[in-house]
mmCIF file of the N, C-alpha and C atoms, coordinates in Angstrom:
data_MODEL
# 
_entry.id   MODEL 
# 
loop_
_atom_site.group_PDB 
_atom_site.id 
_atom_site.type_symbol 
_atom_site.label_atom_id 
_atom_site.label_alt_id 
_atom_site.label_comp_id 
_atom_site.label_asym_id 
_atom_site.label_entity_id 
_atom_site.label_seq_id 
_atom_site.pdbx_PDB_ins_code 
_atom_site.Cartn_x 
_atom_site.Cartn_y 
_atom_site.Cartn_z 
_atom_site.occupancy 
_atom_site.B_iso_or_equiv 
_atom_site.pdbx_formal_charge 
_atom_site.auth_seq_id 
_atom_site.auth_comp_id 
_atom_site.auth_asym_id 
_atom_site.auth_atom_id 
_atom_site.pdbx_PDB_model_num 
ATOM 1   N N  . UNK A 1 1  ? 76.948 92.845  153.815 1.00 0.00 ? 1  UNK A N  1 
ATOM 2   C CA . UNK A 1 1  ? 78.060 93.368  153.045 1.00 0.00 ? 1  UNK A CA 1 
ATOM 3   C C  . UNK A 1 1  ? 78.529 94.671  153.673 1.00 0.00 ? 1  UNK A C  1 
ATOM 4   N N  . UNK A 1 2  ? 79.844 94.427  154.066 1.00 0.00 ? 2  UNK A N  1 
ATOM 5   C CA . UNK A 1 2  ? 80.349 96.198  154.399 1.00 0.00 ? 2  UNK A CA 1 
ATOM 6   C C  . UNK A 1 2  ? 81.281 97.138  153.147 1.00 0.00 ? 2  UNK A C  1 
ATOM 7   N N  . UNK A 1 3  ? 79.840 98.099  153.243 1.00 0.00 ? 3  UNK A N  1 
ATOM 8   C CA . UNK A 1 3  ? 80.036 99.167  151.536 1.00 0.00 ? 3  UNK A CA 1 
ATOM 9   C C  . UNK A 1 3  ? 81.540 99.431  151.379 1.00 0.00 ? 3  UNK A C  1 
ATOM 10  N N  . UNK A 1 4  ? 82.209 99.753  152.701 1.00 0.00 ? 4  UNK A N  1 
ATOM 11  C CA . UNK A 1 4  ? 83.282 100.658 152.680 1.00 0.00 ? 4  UNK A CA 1 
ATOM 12  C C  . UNK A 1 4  ? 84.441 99.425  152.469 1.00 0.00 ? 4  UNK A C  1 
ATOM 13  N N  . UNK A 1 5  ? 84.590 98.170  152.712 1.00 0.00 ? 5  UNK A N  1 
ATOM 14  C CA . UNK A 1 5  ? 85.125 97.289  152.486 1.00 0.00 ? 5  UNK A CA 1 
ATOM 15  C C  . UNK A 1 5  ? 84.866 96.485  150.959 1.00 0.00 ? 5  UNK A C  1 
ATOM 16  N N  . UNK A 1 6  ? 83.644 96.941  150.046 1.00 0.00 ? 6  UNK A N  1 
ATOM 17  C CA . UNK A 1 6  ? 83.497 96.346  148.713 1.00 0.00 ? 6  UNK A CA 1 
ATOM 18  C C  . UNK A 1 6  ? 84.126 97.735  148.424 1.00 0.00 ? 6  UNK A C  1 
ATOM 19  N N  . UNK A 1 7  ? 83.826 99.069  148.166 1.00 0.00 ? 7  UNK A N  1 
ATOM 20  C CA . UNK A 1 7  ? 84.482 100.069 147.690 1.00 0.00 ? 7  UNK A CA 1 
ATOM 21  C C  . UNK A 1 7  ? 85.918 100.221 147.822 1.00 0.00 ? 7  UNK A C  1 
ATOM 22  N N  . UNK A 1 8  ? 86.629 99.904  148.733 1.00 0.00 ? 8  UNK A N  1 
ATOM 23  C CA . UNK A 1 8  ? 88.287 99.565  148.998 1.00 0.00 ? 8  UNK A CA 1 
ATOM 24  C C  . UNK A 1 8  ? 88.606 98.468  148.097 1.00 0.00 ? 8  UNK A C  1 
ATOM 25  N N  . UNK A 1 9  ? 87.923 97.635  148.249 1.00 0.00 ? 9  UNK A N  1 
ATOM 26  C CA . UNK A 1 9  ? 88.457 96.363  147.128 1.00 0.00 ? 9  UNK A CA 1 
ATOM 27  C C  . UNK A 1 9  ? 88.403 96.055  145.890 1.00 0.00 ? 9  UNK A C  1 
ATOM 28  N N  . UNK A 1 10 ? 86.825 97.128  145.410 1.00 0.00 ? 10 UNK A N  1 
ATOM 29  C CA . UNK A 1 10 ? 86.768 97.361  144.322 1.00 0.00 ? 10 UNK A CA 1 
ATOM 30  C C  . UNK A 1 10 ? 87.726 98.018  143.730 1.00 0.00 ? 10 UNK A C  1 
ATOM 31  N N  . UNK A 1 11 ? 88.137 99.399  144.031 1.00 0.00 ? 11 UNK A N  1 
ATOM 32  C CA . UNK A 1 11 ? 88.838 99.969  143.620 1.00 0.00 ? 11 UNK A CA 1 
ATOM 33  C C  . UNK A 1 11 ? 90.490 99.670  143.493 1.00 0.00 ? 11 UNK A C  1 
ATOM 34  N N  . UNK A 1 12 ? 90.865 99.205  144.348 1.00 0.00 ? 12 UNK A N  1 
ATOM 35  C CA . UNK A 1 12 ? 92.245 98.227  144.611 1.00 0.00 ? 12 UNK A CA 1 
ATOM 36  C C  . UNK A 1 12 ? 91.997 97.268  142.873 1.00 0.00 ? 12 UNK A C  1 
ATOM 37  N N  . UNK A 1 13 ? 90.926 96.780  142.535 1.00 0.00 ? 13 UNK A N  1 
ATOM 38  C CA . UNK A 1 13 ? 91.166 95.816  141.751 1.00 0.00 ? 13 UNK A CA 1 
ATOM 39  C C  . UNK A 1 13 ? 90.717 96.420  140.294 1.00 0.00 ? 13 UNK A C  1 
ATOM 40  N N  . UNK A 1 14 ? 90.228 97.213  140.496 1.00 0.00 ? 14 UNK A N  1 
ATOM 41  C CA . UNK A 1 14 ? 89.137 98.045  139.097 1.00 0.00 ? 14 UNK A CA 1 
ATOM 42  C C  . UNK A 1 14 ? 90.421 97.820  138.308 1.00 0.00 ? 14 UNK A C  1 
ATOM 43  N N  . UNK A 1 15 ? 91.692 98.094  138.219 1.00 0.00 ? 15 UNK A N  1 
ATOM 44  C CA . UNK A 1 15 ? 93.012 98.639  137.452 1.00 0.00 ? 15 UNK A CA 1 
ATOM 45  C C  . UNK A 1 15 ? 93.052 97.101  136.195 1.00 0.00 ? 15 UNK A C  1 
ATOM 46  N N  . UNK A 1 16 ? 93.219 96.015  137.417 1.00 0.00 ? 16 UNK A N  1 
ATOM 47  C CA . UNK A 1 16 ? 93.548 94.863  136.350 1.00 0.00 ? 16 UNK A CA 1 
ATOM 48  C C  . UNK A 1 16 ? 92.355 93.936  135.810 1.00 0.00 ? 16 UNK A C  1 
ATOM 49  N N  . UNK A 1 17 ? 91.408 94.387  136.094 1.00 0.00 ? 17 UNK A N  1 
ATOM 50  C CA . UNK A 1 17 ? 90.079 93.964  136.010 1.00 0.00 ? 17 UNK A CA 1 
ATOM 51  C C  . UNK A 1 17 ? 90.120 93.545  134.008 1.00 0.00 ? 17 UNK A C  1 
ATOM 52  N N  . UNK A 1 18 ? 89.842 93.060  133.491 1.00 0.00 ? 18 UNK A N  1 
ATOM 53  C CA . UNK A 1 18 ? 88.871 92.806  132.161 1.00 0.00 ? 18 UNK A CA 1 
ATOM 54  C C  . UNK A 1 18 ? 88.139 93.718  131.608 1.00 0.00 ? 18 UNK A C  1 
ATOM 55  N N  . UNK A 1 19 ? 87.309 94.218  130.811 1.00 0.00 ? 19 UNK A N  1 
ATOM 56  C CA . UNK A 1 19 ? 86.860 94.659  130.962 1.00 0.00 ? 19 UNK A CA 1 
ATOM 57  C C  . UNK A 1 19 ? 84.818 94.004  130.390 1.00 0.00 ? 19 UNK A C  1 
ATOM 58  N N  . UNK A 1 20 ? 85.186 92.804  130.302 1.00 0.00 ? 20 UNK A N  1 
ATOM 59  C CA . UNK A 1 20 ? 84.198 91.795  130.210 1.00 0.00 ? 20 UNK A CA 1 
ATOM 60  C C  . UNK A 1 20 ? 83.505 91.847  131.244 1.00 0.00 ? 20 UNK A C  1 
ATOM 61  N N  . UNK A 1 21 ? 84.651 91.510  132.683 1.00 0.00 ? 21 UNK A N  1 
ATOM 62  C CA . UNK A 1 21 ? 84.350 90.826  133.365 1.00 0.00 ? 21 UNK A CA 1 
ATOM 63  C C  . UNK A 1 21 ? 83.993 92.000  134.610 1.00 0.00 ? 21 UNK A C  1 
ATOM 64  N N  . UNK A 1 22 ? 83.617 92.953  134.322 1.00 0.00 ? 22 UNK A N  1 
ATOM 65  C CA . UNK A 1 22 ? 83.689 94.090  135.023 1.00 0.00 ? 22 UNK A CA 1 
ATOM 66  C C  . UNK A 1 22 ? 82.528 93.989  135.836 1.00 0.00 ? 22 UNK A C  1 
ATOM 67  N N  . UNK A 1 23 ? 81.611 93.470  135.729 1.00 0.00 ? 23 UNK A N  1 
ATOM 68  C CA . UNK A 1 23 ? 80.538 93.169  136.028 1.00 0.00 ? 23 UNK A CA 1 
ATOM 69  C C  . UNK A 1 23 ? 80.507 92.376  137.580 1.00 0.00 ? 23 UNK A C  1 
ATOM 70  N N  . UNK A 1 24 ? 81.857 91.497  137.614 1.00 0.00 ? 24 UNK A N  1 
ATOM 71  C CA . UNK A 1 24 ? 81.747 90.537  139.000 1.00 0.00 ? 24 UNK A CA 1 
ATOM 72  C C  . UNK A 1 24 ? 82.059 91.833  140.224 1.00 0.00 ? 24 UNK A C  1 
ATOM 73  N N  . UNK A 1 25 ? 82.763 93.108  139.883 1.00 0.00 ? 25 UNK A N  1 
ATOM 74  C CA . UNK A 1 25 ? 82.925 94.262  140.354 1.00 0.00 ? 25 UNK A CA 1 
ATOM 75  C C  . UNK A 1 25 ? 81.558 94.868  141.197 1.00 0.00 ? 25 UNK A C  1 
ATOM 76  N N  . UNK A 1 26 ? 80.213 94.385  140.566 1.00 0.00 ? 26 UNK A N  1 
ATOM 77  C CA . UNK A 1 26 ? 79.104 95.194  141.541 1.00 0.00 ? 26 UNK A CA 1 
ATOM 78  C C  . UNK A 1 26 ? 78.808 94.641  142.656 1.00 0.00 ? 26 UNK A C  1 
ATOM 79  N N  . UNK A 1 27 ? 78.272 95.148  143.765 1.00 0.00 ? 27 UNK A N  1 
ATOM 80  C CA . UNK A 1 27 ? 77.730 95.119  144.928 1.00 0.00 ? 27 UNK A CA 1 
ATOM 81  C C  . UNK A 1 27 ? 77.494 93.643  144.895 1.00 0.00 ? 27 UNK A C  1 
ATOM 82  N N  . UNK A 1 28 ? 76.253 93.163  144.192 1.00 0.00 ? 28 UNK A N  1 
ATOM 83  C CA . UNK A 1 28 ? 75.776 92.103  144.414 1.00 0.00 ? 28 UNK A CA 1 
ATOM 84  C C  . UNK A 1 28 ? 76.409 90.739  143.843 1.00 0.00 ? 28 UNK A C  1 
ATOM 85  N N  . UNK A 1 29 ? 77.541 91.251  143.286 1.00 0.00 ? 29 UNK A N  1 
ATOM 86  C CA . UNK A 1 29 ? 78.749 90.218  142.495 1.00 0.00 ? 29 UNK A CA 1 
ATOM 87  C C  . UNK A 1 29 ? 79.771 90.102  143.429 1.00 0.00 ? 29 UNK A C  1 
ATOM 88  N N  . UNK A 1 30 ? 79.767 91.116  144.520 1.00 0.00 ? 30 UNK A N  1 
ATOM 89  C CA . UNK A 1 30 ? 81.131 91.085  144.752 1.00 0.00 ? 30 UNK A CA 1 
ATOM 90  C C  . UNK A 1 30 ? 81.750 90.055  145.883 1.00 0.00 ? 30 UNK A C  1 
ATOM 91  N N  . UNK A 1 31 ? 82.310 89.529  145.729 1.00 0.00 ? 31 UNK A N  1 
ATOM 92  C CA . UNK A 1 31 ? 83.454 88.439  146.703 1.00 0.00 ? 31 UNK A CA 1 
ATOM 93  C C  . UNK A 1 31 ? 84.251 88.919  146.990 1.00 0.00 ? 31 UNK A C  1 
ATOM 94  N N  . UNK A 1 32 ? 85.042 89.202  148.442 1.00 0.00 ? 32 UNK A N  1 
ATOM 95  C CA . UNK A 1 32 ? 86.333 89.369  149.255 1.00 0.00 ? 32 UNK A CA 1 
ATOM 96  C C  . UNK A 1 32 ? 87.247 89.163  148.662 1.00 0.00 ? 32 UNK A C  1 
ATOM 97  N N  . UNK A 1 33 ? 87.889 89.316  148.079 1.00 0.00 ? 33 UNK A N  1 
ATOM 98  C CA . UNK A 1 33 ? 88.633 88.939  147.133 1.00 0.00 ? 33 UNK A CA 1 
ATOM 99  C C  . UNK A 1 33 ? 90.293 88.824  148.420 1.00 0.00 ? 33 UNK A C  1 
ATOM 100 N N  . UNK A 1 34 ? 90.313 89.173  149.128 1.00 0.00 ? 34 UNK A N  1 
ATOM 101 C CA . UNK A 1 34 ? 91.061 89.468  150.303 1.00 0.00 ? 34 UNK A CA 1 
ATOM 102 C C  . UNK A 1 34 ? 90.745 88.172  151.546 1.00 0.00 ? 34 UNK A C  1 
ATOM 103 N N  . UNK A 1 35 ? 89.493 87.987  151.166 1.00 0.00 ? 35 UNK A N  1 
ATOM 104 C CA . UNK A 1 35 ? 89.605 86.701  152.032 1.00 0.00 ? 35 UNK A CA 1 
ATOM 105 C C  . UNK A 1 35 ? 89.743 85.380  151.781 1.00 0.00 ? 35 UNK A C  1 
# 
């Protein structure tokens, strides 16, 4: 996983996120959402 590439994407997406679903947001949840 590259940190600086989940932290860019996280944050890009944190805004419209759920707040349920906030959870698919951590490290070990997280998918490229870009790829």
């Amino acid at each position: 996983m590259d940190p600086q590439g989940w932290l860019a994407d996280m944050l890009a997406c944190i805004t419209d996120y759920k707040i349920t679903r906030i959870d698919d947001l951590l490290p070990w949840n997280w998918s490229n959402h870009a790829a």
